[in-house]
Biopython code that builds the backbone (N, CA, C, O; Angstrom):
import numpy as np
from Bio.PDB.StructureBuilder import StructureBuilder

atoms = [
    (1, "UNK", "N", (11.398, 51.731, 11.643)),
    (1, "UNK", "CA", (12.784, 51.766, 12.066)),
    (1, "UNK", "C", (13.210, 53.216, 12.229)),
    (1, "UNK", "O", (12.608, 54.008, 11.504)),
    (2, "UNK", "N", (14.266, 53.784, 13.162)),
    (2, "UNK", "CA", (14.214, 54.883, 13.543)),
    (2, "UNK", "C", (15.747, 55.559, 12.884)),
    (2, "UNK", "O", (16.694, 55.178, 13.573)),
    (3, "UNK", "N", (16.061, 56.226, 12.024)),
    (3, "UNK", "CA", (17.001, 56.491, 11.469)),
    (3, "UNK", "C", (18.048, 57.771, 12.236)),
    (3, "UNK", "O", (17.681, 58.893, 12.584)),
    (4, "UNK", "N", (19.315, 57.219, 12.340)),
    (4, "UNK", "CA", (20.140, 58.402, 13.246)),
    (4, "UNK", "C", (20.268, 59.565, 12.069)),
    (4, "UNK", "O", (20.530, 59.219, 10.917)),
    (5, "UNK", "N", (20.149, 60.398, 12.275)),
    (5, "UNK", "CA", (20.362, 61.776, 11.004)),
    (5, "UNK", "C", (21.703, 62.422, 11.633)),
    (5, "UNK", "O", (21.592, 62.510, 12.855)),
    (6, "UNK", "N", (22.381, 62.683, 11.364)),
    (6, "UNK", "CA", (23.362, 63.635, 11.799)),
    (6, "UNK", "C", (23.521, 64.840, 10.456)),
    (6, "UNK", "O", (23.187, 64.624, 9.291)),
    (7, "UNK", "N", (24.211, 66.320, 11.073)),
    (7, "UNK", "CA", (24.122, 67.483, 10.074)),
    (7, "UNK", "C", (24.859, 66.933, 8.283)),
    (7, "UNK", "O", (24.513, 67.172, 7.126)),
    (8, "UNK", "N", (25.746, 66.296, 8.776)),
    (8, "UNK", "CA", (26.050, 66.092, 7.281)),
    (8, "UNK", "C", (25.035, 64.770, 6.409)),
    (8, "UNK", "O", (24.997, 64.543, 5.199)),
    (9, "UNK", "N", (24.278, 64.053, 7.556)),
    (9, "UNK", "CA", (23.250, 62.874, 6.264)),
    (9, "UNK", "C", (22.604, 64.255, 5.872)),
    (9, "UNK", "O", (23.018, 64.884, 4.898)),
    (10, "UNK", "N", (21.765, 64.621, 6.518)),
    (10, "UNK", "CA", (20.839, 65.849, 6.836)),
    (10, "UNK", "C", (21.256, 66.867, 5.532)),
    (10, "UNK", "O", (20.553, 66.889, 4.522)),
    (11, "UNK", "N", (22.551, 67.754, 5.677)),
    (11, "UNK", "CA", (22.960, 68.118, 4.105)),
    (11, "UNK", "C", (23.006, 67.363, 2.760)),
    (11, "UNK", "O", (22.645, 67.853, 1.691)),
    (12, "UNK", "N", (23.334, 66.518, 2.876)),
    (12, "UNK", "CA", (23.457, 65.600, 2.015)),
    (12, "UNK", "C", (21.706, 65.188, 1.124)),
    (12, "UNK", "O", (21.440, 65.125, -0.077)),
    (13, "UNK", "N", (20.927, 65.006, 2.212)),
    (13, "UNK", "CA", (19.904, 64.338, 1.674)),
    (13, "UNK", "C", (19.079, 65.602, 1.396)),
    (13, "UNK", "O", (18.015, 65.427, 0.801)),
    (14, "UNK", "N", (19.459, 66.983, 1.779)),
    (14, "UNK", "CA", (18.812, 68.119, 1.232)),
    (14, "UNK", "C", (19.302, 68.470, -0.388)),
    (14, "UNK", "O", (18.715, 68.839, -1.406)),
    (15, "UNK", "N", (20.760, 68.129, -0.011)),
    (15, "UNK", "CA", (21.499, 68.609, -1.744)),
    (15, "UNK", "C", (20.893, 67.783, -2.712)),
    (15, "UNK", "O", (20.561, 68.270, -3.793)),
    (16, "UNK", "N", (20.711, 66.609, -2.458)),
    (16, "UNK", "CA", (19.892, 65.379, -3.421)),
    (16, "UNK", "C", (18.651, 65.883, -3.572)),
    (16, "UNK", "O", (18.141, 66.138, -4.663)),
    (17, "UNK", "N", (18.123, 66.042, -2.471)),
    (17, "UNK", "CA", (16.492, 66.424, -2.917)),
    (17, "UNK", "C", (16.597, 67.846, -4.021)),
    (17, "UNK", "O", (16.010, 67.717, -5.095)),
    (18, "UNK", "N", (17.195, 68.923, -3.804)),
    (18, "UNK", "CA", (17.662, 70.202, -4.377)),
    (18, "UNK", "C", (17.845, 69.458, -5.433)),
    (18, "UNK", "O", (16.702, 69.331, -5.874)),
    (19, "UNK", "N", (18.680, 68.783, -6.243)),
    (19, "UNK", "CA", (19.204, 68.207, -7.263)),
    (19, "UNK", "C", (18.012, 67.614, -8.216)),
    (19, "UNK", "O", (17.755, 67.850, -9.397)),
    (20, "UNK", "N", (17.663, 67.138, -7.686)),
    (20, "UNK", "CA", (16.334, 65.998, -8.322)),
    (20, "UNK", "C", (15.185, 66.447, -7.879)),
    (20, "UNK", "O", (14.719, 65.802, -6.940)),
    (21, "UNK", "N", (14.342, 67.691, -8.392)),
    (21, "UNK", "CA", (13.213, 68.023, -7.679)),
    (21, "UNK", "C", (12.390, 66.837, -7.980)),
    (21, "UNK", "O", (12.139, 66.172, -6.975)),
    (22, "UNK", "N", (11.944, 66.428, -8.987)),
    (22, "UNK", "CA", (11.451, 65.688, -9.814)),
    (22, "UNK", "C", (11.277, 64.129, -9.149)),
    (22, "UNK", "O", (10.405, 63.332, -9.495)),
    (23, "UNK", "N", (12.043, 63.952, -8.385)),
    (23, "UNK", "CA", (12.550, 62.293, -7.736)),
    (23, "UNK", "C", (12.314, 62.747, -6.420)),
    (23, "UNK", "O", (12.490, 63.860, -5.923)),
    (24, "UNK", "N", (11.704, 61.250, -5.741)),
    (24, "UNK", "CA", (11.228, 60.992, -4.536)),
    (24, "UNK", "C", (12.319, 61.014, -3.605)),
    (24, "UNK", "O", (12.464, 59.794, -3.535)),
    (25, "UNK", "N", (13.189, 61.472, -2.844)),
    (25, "UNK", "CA", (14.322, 61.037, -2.286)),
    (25, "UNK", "C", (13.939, 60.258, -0.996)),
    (25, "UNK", "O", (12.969, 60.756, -0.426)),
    (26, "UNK", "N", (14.472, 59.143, -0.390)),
    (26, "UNK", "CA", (14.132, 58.602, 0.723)),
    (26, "UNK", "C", (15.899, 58.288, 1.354)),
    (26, "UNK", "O", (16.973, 58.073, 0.793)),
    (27, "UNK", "N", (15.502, 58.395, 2.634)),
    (27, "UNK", "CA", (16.635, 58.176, 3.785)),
    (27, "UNK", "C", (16.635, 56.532, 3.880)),
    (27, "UNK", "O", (15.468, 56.183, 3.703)),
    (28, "UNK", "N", (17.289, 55.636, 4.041)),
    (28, "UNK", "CA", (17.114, 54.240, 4.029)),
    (28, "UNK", "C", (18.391, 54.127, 4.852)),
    (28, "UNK", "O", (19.256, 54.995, 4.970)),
    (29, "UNK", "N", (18.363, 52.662, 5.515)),
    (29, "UNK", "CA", (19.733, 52.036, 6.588)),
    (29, "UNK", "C", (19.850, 51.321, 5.697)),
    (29, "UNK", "O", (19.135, 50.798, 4.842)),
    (30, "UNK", "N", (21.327, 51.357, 6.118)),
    (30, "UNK", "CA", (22.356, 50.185, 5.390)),
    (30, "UNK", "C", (23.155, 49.176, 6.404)),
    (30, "UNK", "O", (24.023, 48.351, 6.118)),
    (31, "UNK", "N", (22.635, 49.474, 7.576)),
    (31, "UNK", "CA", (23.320, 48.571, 8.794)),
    (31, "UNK", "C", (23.306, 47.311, 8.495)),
    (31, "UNK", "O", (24.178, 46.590, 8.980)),
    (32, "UNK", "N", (22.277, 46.749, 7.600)),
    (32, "UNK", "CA", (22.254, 45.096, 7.141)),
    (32, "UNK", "C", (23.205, 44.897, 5.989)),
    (32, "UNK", "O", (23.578, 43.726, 5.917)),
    (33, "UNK", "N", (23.833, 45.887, 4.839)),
    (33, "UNK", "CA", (24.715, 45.787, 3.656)),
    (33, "UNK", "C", (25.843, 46.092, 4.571)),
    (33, "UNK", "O", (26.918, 45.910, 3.998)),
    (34, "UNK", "N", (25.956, 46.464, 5.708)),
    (34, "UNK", "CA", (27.544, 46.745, 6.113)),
    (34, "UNK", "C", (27.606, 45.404, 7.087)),
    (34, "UNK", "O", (28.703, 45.230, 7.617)),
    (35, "UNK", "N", (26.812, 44.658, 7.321)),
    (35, "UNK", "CA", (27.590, 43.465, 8.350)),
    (35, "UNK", "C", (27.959, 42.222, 7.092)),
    (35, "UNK", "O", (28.445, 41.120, 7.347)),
    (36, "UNK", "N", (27.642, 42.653, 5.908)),
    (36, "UNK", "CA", (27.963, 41.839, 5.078)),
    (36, "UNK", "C", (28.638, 41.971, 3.839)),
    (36, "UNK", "O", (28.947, 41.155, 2.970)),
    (37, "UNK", "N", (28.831, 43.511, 3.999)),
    (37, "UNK", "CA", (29.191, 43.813, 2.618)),
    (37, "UNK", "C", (28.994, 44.530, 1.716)),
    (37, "UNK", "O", (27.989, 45.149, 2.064)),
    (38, "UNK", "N", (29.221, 44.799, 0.972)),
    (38, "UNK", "CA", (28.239, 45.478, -0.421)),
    (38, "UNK", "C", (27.610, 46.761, 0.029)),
    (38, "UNK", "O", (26.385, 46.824, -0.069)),
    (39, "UNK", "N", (28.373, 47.976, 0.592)),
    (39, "UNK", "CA", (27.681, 49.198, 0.940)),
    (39, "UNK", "C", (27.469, 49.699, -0.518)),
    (39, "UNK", "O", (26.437, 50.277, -0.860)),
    (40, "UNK", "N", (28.912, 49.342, -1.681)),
    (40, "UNK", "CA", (28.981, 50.380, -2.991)),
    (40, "UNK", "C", (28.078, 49.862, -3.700)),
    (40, "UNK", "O", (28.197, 50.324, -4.835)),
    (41, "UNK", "N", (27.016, 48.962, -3.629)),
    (41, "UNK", "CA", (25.793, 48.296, -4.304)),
    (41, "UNK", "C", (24.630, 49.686, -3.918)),
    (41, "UNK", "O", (24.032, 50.179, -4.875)),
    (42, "UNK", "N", (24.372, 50.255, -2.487)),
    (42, "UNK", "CA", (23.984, 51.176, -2.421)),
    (42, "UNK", "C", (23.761, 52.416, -2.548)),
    (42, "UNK", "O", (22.839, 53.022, -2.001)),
    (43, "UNK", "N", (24.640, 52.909, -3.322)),
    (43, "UNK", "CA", (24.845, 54.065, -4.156)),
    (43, "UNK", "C", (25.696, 54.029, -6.004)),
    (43, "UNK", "O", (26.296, 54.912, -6.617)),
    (44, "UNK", "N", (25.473, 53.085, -6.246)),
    (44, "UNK", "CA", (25.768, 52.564, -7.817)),
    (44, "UNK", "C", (25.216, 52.717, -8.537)),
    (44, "UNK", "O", (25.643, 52.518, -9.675)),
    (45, "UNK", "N", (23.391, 53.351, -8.222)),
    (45, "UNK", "CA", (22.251, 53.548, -9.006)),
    (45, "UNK", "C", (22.247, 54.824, -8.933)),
    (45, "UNK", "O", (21.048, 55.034, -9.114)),
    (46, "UNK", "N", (22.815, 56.041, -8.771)),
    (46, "UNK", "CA", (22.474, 56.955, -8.472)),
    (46, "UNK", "C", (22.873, 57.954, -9.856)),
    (46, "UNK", "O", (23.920, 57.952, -10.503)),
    (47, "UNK", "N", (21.402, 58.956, -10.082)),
    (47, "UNK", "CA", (21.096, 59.141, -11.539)),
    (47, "UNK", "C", (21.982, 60.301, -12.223)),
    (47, "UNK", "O", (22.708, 60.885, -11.419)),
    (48, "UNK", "N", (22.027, 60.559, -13.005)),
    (48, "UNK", "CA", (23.457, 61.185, -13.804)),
    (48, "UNK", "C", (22.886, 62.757, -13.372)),
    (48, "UNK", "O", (21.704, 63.008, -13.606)),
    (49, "UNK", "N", (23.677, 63.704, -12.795)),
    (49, "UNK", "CA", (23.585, 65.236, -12.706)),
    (49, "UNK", "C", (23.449, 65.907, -13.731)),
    (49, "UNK", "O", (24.402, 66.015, -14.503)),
    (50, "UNK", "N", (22.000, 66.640, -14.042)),
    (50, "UNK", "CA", (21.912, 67.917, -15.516)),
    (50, "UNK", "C", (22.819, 68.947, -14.773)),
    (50, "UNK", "O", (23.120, 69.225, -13.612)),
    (51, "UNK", "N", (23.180, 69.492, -16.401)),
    (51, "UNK", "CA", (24.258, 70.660, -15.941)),
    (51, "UNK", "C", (23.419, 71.431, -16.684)),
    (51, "UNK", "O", (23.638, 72.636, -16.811)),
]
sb = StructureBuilder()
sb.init_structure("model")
sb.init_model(0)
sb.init_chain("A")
sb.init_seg("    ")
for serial, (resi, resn, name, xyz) in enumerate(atoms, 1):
    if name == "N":
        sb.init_residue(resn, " ", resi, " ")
    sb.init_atom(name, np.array(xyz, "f"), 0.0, 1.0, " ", f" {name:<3s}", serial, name[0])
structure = sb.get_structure()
């Protein structure tokens, strides 16, 4: 499947990777959770920031 990137996913998924060297980061669609719902199921897991 071919994912649209625009500059801010693109920042975004650099600051995460920066954040979490340690963790695999992957780009994933949510076009199937938004015709139904439940986008905030897709970011609800997301792991606590070391300071």
């Amino acid at each position: 499947m071919f994912l649209v990137t625009t500059a801010p996913v693109a920042d975004a998924f650099d600051t995460v990777s920066r954040l979490y060297p340690d963790k695999i980061v992957v780009q994933i669609s949510t076009d199937g959770l938004c015709t139904v719902g439940g986008t905030i199921l897709a970011t609800q897991q997301q792991p606590k920031t070391q300071t």
